[in-house]
VOGU-3710 file (C-alpha; in Angstrom, 3 decimals, decimal comma):
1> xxxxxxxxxx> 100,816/106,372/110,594  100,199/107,864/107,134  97,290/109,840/106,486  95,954/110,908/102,738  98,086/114,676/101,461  96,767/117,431/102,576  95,762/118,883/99,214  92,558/120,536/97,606  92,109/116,954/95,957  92,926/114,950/99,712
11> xxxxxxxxxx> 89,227/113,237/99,941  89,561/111,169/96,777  91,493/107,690/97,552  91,789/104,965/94,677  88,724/101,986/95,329  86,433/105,149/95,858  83,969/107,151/93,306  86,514/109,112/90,515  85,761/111,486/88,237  86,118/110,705/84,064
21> xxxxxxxxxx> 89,336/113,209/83,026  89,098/113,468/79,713  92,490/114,685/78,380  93,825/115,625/74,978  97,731/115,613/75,696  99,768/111,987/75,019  101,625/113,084/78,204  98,436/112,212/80,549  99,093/108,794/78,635  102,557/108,000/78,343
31> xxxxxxxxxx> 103,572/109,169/82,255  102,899/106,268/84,223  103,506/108,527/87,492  101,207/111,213/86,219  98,547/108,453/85,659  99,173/106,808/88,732  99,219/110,000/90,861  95,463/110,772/89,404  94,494/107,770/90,024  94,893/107,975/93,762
41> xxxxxxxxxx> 93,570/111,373/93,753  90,038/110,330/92,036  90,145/110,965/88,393  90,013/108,448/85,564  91,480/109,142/82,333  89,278/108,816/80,044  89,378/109,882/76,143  86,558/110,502/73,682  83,956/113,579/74,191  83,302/114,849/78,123
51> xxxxxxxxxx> 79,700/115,603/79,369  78,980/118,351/81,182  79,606/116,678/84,752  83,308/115,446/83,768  86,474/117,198/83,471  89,009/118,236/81,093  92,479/118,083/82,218  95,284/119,842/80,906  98,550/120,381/81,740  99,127/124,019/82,484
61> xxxxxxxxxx> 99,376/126,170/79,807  101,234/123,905/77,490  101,044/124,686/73,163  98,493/121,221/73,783  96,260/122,655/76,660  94,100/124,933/73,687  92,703/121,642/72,515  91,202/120,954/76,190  90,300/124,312/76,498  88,129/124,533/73,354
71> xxxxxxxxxx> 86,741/120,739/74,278  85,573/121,855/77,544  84,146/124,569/76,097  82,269/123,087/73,524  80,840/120,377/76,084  80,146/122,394/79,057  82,812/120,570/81,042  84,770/121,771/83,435  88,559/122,251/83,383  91,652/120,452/85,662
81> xxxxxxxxxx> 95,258/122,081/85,644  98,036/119,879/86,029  101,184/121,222/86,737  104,203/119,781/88,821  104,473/120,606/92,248  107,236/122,822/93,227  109,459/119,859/94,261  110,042/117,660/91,468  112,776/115,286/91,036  116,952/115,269/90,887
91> xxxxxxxxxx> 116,900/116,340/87,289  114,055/118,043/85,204  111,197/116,058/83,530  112,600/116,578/80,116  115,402/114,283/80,963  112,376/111,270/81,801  112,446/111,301/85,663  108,767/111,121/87,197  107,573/114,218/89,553  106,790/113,615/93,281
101> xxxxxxxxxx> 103,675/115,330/93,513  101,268/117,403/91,325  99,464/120,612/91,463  95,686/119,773/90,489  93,620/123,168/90,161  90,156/124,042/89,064  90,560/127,603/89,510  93,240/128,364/87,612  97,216/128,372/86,963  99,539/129,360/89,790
111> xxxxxxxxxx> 101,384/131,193/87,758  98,392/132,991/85,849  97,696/136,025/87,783  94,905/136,948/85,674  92,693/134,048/86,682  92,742/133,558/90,468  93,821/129,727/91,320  93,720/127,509/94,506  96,374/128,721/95,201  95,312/132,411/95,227
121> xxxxxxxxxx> 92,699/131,541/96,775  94,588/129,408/99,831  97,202/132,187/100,499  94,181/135,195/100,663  91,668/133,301/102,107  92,670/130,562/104,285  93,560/131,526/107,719  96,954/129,858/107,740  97,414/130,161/111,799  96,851/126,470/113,043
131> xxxxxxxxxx> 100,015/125,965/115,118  100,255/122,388/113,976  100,278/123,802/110,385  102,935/126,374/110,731  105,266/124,344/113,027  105,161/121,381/109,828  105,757/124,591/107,504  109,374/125,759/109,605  110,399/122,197/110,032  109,832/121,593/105,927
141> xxxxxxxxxx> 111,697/125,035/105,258  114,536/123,647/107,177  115,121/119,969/105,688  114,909/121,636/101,989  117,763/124,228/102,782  119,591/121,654/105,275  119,107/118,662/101,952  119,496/121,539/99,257  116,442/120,661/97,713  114,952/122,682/95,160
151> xxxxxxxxxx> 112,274/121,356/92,309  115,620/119,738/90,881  117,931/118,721/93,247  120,616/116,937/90,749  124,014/119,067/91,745  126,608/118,593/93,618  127,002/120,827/96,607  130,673/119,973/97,536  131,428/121,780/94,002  132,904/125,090/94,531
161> xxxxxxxxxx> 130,454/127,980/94,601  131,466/131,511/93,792  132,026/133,785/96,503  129,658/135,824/98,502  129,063/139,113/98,081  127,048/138,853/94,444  123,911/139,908/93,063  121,491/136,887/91,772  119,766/137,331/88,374  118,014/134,707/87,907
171> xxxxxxxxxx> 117,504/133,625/84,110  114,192/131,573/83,099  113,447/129,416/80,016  112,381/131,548/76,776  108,596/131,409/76,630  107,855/129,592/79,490  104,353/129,614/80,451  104,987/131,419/83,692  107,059/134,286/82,179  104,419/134,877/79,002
181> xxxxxxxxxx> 101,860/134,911/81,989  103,604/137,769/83,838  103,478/139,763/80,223  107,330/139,365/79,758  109,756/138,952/77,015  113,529/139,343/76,860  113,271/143,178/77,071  111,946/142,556/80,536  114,466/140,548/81,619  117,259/142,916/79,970
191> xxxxxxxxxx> 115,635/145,541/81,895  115,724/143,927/85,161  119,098/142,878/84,139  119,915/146,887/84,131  117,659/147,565/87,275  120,807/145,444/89,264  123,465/147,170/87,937  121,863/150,257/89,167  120,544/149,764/92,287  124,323/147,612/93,309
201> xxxxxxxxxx> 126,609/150,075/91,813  130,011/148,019/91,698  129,014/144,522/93,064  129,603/141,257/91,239  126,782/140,299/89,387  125,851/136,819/88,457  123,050/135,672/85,566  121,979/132,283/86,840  120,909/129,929/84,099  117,929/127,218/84,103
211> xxxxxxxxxx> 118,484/123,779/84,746  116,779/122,969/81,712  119,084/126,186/79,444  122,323/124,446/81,613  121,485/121,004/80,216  120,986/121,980/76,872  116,511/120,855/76,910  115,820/124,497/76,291  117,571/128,401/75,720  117,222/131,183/77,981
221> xxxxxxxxxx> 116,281/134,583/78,175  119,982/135,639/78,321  122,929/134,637/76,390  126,529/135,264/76,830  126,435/138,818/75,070  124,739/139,855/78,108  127,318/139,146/80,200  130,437/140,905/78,423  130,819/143,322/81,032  133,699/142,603/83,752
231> xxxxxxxxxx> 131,142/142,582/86,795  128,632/140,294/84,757  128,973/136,583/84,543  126,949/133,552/82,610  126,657/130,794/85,974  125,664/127,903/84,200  127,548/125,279/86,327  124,855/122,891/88,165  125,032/124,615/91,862  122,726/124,361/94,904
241> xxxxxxxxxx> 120,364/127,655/94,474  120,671/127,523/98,418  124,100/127,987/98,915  123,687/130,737/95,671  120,831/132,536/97,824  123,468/132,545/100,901  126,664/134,255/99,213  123,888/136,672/97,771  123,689/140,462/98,644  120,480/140,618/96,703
251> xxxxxxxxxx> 118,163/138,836/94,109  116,299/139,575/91,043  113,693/137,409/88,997  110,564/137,655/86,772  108,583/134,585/87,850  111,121/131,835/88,751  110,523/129,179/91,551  113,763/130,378/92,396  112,028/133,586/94,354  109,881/131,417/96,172
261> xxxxxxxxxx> 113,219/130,067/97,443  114,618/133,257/97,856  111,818/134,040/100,288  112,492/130,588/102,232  116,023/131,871/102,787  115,774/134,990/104,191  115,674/137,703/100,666  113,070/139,815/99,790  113,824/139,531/96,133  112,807/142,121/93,750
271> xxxxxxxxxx> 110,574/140,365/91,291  109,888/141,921/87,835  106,777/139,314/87,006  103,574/138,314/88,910  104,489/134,668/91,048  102,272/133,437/92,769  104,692/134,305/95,919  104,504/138,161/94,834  102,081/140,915/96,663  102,026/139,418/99,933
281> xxxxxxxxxx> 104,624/141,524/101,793  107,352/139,040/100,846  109,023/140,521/97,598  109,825/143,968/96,207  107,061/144,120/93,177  107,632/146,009/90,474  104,292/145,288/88,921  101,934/144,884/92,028  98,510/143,034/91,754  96,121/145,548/93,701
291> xxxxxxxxxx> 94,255/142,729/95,091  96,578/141,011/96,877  96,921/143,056/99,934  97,266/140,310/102,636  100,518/139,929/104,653  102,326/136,848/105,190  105,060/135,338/106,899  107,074/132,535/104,982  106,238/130,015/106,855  102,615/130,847/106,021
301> xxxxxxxxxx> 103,217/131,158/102,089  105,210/127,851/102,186  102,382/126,118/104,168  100,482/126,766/101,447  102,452/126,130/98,740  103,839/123,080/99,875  101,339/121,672/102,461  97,854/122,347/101,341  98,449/123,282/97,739  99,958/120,006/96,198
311> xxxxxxxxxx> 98,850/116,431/95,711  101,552/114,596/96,718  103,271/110,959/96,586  104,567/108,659/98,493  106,749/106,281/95,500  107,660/103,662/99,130  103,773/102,871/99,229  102,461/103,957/96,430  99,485/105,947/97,783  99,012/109,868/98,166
321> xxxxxxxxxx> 101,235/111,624/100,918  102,097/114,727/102,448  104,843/116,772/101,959  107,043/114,778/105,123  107,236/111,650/102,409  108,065/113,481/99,116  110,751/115,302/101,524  112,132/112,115/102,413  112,066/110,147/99,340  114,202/113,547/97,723
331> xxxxxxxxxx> 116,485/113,621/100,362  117,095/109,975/100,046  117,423/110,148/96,412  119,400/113,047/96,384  121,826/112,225/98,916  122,602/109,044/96,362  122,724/110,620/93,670  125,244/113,188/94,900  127,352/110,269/96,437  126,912/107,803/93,614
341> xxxxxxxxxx> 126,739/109,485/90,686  130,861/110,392/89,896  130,630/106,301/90,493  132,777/104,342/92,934  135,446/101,421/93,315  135,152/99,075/95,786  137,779/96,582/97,949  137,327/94,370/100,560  133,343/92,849/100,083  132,526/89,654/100,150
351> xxxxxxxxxx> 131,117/87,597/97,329  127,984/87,874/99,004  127,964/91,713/99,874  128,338/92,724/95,767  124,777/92,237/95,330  123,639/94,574/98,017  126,022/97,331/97,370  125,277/97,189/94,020  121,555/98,202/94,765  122,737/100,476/97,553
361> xxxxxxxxxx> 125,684/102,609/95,390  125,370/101,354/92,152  122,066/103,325/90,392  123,281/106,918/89,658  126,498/105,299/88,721  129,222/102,485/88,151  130,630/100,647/90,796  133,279/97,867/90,439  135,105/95,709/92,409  139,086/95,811/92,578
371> xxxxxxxxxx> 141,273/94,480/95,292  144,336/95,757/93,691  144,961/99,410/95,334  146,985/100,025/92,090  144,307/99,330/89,581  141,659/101,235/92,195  143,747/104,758/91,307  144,033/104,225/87,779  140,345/104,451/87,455  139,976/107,512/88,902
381> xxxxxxxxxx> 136,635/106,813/91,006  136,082/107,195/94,623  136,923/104,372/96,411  135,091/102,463/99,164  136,185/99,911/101,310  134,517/98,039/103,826  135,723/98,905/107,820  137,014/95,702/108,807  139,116/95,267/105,565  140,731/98,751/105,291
391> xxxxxxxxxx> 144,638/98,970/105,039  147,314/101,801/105,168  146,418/102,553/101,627  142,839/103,083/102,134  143,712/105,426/104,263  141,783/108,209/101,875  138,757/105,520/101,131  135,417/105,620/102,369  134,732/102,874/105,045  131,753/101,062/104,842
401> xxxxxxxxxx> 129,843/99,233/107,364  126,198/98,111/108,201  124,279/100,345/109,692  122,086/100,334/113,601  118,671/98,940/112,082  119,974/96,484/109,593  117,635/93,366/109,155  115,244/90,998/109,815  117,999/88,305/110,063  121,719/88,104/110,608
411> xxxxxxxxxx> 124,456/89,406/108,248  126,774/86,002/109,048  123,582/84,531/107,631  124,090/86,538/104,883  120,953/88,620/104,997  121,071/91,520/103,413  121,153/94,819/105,120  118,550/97,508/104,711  120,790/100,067/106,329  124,722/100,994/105,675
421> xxxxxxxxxx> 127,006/103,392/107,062  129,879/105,256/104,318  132,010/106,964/106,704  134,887/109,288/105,280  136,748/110,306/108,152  137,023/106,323/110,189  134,459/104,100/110,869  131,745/104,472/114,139  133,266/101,727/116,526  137,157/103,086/116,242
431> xxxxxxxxxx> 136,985/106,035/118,702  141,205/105,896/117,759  140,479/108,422/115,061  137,421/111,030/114,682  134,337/109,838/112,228  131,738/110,950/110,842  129,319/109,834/113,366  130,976/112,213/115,666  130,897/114,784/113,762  126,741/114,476/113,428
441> xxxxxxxxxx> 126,422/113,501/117,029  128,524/117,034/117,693  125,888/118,711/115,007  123,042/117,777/116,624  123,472/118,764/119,945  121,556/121,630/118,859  118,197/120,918/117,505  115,515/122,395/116,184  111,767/122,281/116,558  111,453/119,879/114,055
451> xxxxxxxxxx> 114,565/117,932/114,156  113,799/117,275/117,838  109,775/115,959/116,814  111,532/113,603/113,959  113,810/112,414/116,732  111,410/111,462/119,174  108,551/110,247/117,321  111,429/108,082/115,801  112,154/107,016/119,158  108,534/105,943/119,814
461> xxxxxxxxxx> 107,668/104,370/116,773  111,133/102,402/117,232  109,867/100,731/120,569  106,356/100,691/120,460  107,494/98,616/117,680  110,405/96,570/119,830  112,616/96,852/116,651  116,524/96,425/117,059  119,498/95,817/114,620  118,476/92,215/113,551
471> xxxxxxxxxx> 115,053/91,835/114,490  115,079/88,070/115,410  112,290/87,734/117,203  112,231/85,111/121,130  110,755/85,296/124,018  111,684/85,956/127,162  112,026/83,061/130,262  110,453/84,672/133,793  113,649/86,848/135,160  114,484/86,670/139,219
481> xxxxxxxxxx> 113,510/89,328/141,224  116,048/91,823/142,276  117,930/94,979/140,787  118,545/93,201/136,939  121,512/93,910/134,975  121,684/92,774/131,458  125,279/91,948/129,956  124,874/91,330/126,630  127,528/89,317/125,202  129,345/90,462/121,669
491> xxxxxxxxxx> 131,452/88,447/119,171  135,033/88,749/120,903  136,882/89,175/117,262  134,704/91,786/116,358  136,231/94,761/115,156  134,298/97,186/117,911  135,761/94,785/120,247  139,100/94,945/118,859  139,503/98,536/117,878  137,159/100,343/121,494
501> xxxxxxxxxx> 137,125/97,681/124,588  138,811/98,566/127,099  140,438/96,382/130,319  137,411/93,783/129,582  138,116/92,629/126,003  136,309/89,057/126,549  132,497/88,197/127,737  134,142/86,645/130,528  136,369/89,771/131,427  132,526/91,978/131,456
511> xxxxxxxxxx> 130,632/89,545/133,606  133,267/89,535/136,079  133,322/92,549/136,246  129,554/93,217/136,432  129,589/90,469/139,656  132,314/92,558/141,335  130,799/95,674/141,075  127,294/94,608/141,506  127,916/91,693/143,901  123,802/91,320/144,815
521> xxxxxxxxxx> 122,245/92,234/141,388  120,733/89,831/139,419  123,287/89,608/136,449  121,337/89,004/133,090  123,617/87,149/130,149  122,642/87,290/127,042  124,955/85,513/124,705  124,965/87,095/120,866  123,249/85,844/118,301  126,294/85,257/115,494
531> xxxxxxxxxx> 127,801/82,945/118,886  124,507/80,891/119,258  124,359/80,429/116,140  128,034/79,023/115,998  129,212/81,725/112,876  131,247/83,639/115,517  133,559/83,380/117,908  132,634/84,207/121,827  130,918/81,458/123,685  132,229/81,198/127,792
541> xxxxxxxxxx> 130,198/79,346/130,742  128,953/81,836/133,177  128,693/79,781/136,544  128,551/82,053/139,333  128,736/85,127/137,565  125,448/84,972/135,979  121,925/84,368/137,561  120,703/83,476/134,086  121,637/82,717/130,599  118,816/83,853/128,068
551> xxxxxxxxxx> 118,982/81,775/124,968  117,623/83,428/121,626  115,955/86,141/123,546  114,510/89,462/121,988  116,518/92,221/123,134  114,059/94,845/122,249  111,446/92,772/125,170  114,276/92,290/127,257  115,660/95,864/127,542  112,263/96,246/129,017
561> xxxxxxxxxx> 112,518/94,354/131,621  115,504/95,183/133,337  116,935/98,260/135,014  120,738/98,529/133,800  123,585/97,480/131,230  126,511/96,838/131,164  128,620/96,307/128,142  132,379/96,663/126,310  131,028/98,524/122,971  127,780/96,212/121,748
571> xxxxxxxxxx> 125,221/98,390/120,243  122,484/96,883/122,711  123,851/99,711/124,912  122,467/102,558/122,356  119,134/100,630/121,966  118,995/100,362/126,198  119,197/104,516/125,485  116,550/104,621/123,438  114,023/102,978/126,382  115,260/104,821/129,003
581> xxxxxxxxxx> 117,713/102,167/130,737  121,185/103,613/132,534  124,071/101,851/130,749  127,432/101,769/131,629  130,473/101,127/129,295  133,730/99,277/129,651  135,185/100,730/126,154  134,332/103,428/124,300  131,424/102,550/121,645  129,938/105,660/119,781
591> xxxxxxxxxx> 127,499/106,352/122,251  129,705/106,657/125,214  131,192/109,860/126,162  128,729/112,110/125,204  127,199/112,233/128,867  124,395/109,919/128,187  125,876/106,913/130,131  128,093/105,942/132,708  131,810/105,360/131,473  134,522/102,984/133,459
601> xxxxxxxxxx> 136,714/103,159/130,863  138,328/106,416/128,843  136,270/107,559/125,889  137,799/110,079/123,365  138,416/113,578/124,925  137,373/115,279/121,488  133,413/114,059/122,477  133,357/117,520/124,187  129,208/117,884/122,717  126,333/117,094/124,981
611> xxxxxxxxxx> 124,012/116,359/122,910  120,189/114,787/124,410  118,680/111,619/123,553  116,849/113,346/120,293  119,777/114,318/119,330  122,141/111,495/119,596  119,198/109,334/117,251  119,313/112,145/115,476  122,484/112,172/114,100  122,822/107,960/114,815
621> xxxxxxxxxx> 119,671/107,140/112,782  118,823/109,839/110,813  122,082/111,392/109,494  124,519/109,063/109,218  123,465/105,736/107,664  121,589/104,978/104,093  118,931/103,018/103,627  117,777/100,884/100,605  114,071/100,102/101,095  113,989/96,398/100,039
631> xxxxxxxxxx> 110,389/96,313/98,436  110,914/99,037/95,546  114,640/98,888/95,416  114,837/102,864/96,288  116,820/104,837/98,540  114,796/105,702/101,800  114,686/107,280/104,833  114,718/105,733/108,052  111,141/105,741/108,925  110,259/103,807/105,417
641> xxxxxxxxxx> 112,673/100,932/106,496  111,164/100,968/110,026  107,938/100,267/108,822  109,156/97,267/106,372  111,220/96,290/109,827  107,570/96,172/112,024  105,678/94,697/109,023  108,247/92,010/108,151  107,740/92,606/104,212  110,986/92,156/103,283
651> xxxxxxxxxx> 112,106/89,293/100,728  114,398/86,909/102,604  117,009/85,374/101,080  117,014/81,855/99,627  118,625/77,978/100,331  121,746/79,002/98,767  122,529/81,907/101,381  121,452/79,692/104,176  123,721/77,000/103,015  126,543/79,450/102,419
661> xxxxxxxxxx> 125,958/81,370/105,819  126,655/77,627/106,869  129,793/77,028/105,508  131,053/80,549/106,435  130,767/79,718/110,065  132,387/76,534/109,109  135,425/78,009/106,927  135,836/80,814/108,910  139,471/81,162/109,317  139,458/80,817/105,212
671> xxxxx> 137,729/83,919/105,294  140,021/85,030/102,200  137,505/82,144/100,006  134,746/84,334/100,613  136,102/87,396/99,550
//
């Protein structure tokens, strides 16, 4: 359940009592995010003269916030800094993109250290040492260097990063606020650019530019005069500061967010300015601030900076959050941008399909449909294809399939999916050839403290709410008594039948076998629902294998109500995991192998991991797939589409689907008409 951000401004909601902000900047007025975010936090923007009970807000110490100043003044009001909180958004504001959260403070500016602000304040005062606190603090540390998330996350981290064994000087925009705060100018920044060469005799140094100086918004502090010498270079290329911060020996900065991020890595970076991360034991200070003589640990400055500081939001619901949701939304941004954005060619959808993977691949750049492999090279894209269709050629393509919550609704009813899988190595149900999915499952049989909470409060949140992969809905008839064994049925053509059954490659093949081997359980069918609905092929008659047939049942109720299953490779199996029933496998779906269930049949001997239950969601739910979250239209994490999963607000598709879902199952063996 979501609870209000944690922030200095947490207690104001929108609907209750908000404060008049009178403001003096067009930016207050033209950024419908900034406006927005206010909103929920309990300020009105308002324009005209403040009394002496409003506020004047300002943002930071722009060349407009003198005008607020002087107002508030004058009127005896009292002054709001805005600033943007210290994770922002893929590229910088100056290229239009909306921030995730805000830094609202009545003390003063963060990076001011001659005013103390809330933040000051937080980080001297606040005792920082709840558990609860700290342990949110590690985990968020973790999924920003895991992501690569910084305040602007736009780069690509499979580009080639120089190698280790450099010293980081980190360049800032000329005249920034923070920098003029700290008293520096470009003689301080040549200085510490000296102070490097000094104190590394020999080593490789690199001047890292700005995001803003790299794009062109704004110039630097250095310039590639300074860099003439043969052990200085000019890094302007768009790289992930974390990876940067590991092939680093040591790092230098004046006031960038960049040494906060140091910090978070592991450096103790030698900082030439007065951040709000300097005095507190963390950094090497060349200008110390006598008063701050507290010591921290990083997981106390980042809790915070990041937790307590900021007013943050959640763009899924539109309502304040906490630092979990502006997390997720990044990495779910990011992670499309940084697969998207080069653009991609796809082969093999259906008609139907475009639509979706349009909205799922096609925002940070274009994607295009070709079924001609020749024409796919000469555009020079990545190319995607999906699973089922994938030939020799595509043998270097992305696969794409849907993913293990997809819907409210069946895909041969053409239903969108809010989930899908890109896979680069194979595809999840061919254990013929390694995937990606194996890979993560492998990954994550280590996990940390907070990987392992995600996991499991994923895992309870997924059954209290009894979701599954299409969500139908039924009931459930009264089962006999006895030891029950559900056999779900699966669509016999389907490719995880075709490419990871083993001996039993036909519903009739498993329930025979489940009545030989369990000759007085009660044996459970449960046809699927593509077969009920007559789209797919698989319907058999069960007589005297088969105590009961459940019609249009809901397999989340179902699973529990019984104490095994047995299956070939239907995804039911991973779901009977997740609520803590023993399963046993007659081919080798992507859960098998790993030690989690019992195996008949041979399973890949390169699923050498042992991974827990955490960690096989982990990597099954959290990792691998994408997810589009169908009321905004943005990328999302897995626990945003579970809640539009339990709610059921998600727009279902119209008569002409239904009627074309219809003829599919008709046409099926045209299937090249619907391509």
């Amino acid at each position: 359940m979501m609870v209000p951000a944690d922030g200095p401004d947490a207690n104001k909601t929108a609907g209750g009592e908000r404060s008049r902000l009178f403001v003096y900047n067009g930016g207050f007025l033209y950024q419908r995010r900034v406006r927005r975010i206010l909103q929920l936090a309990g300020y009105r923007i308002s324009l005209g003269r403040p009394q002496p009970d409003d506020l004047v807000g300002i943002w930071g110490n722009s060349p407009t916030a003198h005008r607020g100043r002087a107002v508030a003044a004058k009127r005896g009001a009292a002054l709001l800094r805005v600033e943007d909180a210290f994770l922002r958004s893929l590229h910088p504001g100056r290229a239009g993109e909306p921030p995730l959260g805000l830094l609202l403070d009545r003390s003063g500016l963060h990076f001011d250290p001659e005013q103390p602000s809330d933040l000051s304040q937080l980080l001297s005062t606040h005792p920082l040492d709840d558990t609860h606190l700290l342990n949110r603090a590690r985990a968020g540390i973790e999924r920003m260097r895991e992501a690569h998330l910084s305040k602007y996350s736009g780069y690509d981290i499979a580009q080639p990063h120089p190698d280790p064994g450099y010293v980081l000087v980190v360049d800032q925009t000329l005249n920034d606020a923070s920098v003029r705060a700290s008293k520096a100018d470009r003689a301080r920044f040549l200085e510490m650019l000296v102070f490097a060469q000094e104190e590394n005799p020999g080593s490789r140094i690199l001047i890292k530019t700005h995001p803003e100086t790299a794009r062109g918004f704004r110039q630097g502090y250095f310039t590639a005069a300074d860099a003439q010498a043969p052990n200085i270079s000019l890094l302007t290329d768009r790289l992930s500061p974390w990876t940067l911060l590991e092939g680093a020996t040591a790092v230098y900065t004046v006031s960038s967010q960049l040494g906060f991020e140091a910090i978070l890595a592991g450096h103790k970076p030698r900082i030439f300015g007065q951040p709000f991360y300097a005095g507190w034991g963390l950094t090497q200070d060349e200008a110390p601030l006598t008063r701050r003589q507290r010591r921290l640990t990083r997981a106390q400055l980042f809790a915070a900076a990041m937790i307590l500081y900021p007013t943050w939001y959640d763009p899924h619901h539109d309502r304040l959050g906490q630092l979990e949701d502006a997390l997720g939304a990044m990495e779910a941004e990011t992670r499309a941008w940084r697969e998207d954005h080069k653009g991609w060619t796809a082969s093999g959808m259906r008609l139907w399909k475009r639509r979706p993977l349009q909205q799922f691949f096609g925002r940070h750049g274009k994607l295009s449909f070709a079924e001609d492999r020749g024409k796919v090279r000469t555009l020079g894209r990545p190319h995607m294809v999906w699973a089922g269709k994938a030939t020799p050629q595509d043998e270097a393509s992305a696969r794409i399939e849907d993913g293990f919550l997809r819907s409210r609704g069946l895909g041969a009813e053409l239903v969108p999916p809010l989930a899908l899988v890109t896979d680069h190595l194979g595809i999840y149900y061919d254990p013929s050839r390694p995937s990606d999915l194996e890979t993560w499952i492998t990954r994550r049989a280590q996990l940390s403290d907070g990987q392992r909470g995600r996991a499991e409060r994923l895992i309870e949140d997924l059954t209290r709410a009894g979701l599954s992969k299409y969500n139908l809905g039924g009931g459930i008839a009264d089962l006999p008594e006895g030891h029950r064994i559900l056999v779900p049925g699966q669509v016999e053509d389907d490719a995880s039948i075709l490419k990871g059954a083993g001996s039993a490659r036909t519903n009739l093949d498993l329930l025979r076998a489940v009545r030989a081997a369990n000759p007085e359980a009660c044996v459970i069918y449960k046809p699927h629902p593509d077969v009920e609905a007559g789209l797919r092929v698989g319907q058999i008659e069960t007589e005297g294998l088969a105590d009961i047939v459940l019609h249009q049942a809901d397999p989340a109720k179902l699973l529990t109500q019984v104490d095994e299953l047995w299956t070939m490779t239907s995804l039911m199996g991973f779901e009977a995991l997740l609520r803590g029933v023993k399963v046993t496998t007659l081919g080798a779906p992507f859960y098998a192998g790993w030690g989690l269930t019992t195996d008949l049949s041979e399973t890949p001997a390169r699923r050498e991991a042992r991974p827990d239950l955490a960690g096989l969601v982990h990597a099954t739910l959290i990792d691998y797939p994408r997810y589009l979250d169908p009321v905004t239209g943005l990328p999302c994490t897995v626990e945003v589409a579970l809640t539009r999963l339990a709610s059921g607000d998600i727009p279902h598709p119209g008569l002409a689907n239904r009627i074309l879902s219809k003829l599919q199952g008709l046409f099926a063996t045209y299937a090249h008409l619907w391509r």
